[in-house]
N, C-alpha and C positions, 0 to 999 in steps of 0.2 A: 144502409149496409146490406150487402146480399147475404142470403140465406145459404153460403155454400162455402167448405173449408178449404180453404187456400193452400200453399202449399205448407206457411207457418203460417198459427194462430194459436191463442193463448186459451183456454178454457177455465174458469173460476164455477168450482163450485159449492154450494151452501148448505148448511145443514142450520136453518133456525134452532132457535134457544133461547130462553129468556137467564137462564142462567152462564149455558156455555155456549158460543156460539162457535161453528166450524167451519173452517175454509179449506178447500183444497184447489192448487193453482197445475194445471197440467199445462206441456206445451207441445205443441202437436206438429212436429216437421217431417213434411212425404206420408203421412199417414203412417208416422210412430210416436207413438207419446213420451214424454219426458217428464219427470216430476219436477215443477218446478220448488212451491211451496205447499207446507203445511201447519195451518194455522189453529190454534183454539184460546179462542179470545172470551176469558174468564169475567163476566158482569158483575158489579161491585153489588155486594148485598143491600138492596134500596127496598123499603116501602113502596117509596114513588115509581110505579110501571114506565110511567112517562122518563122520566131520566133514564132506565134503561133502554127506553126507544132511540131516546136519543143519541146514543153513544152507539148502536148498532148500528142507526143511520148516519157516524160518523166514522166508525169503524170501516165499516163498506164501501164508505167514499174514500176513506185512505188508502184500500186494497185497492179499489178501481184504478186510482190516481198511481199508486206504485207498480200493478203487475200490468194493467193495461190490457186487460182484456179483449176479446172475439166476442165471445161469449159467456151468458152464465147461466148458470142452471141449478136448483134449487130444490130441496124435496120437501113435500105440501106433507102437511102435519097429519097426522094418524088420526083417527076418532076414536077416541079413549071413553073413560066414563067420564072424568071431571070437567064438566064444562068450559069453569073458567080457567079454565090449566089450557083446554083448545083456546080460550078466545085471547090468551096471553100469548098462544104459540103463534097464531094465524097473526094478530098484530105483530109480532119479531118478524115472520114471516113478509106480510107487507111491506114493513118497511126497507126492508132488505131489496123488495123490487124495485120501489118508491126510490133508492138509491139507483140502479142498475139504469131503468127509466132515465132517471134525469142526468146520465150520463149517455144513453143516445144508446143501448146496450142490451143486444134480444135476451131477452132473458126464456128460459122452458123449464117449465115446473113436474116434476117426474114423483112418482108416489112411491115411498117407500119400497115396495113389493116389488115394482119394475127397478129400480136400481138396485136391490139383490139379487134380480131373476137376470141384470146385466152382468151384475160383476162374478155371484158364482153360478148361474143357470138354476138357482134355487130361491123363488120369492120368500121362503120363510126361513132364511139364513139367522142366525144371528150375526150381530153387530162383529163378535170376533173373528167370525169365516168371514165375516165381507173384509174385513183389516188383514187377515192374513193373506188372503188372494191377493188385497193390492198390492203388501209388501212383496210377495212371490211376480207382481206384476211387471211392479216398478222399481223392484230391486232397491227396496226404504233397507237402511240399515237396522233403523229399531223404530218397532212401533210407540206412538204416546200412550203416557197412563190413560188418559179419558180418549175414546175412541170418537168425539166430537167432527175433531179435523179429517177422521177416515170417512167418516160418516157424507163429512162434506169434498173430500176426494173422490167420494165413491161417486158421488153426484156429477160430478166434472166427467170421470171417465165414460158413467152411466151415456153423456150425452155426447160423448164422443162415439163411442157403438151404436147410436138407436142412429145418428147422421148416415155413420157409415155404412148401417143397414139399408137408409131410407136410398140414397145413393145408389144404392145396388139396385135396386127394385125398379127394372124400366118400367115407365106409367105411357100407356098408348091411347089415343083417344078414341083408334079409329083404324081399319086395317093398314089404310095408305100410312099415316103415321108409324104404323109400325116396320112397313117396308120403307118409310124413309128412310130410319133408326138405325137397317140393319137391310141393304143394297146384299150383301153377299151371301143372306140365305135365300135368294131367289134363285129358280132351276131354270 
């Protein structure tokens, strides 16, 4: 699959969780987004880590299989103090790719800080300004109680901006490259 948005393509993005997991589904026609879905997919209270592995990596494969994605994009876990609360979140985390992967499907991992300095121009947003921007975005009627699914909205849009930034940004190798590029600002 190429590296470049079409005129429509579907964006899913994720917000690990070992308890709540969040999806947001954007869809992106002429370079304007559309909300498609919003998801927060609540994990059954388990001892067993592994069972909840499992139902993330099957949860993901349902969304793949239903919204059909372009792309996905995901946001990599914070470094907290609790160790194992990171190595709980980094495996949801993986396996979530480990899903996306074995559907044939880029996936781009974006860090907390860049998907709020995307969505409101401010990395140390809270979770609520990042939910109310998108509502004000995408024109969501109401927002969810657990802000899971915005979280993982926020990540889909996040990686619809950082493309359409990279797209802007002619890359020249060389000066003839650049007079290739661009024939009509020679004098």
């Amino acid at each position: 699959m190429n590296n470049k948005f079409d005129d429509t393509c579907v964006i899913m993005g994720i917000d690990p969780g070992t308890n709540i997991m969040g999806f947001g589904i954007i869809k992106v026609e002429k370079k304007e987004m559309k909300l498609i879905d919003m998801i927060e997919y609540k994990l059954p209270k388990s001892d067993d880590h592994n069972i909840k592995l499992s139902k993330i990596f099957k949860k993901t494969n349902e969304l793949i299989k239903i919204h059909k994605p372009n792309y996905i994009s995901i946001e990599s876990p914070f470094f907290g103090k609790n160790v194992q609360s990171m190595l709980k979140l980094g495996r949801a985390q993986g396996v979530s790719i480990a899903a996306a992967l074995n559907s044939k499907i880029p996936i781009t991992e974006y860090s907390p800080k860049k998907i709020k300095m995307a969505i409101t121009g401010n990395g140390n947003s809270s979770k609520e300004q990042v939910a109310k921007m998108l509502k004000s975005m995408l024109e969501i009627k109401e927002l969810p109680k657990n802000l899971d699914s915005t979280d993982g909205l926020a990540a889909a849009v996040c990686h619809f901006f950082n493309f359409q930034n990279e797209k802007q940004k002619k890359k020249y190798s060389d000066w003839s490259s650049f007079i290739d590029k661009n024939p009509n600002k020679i004098a």
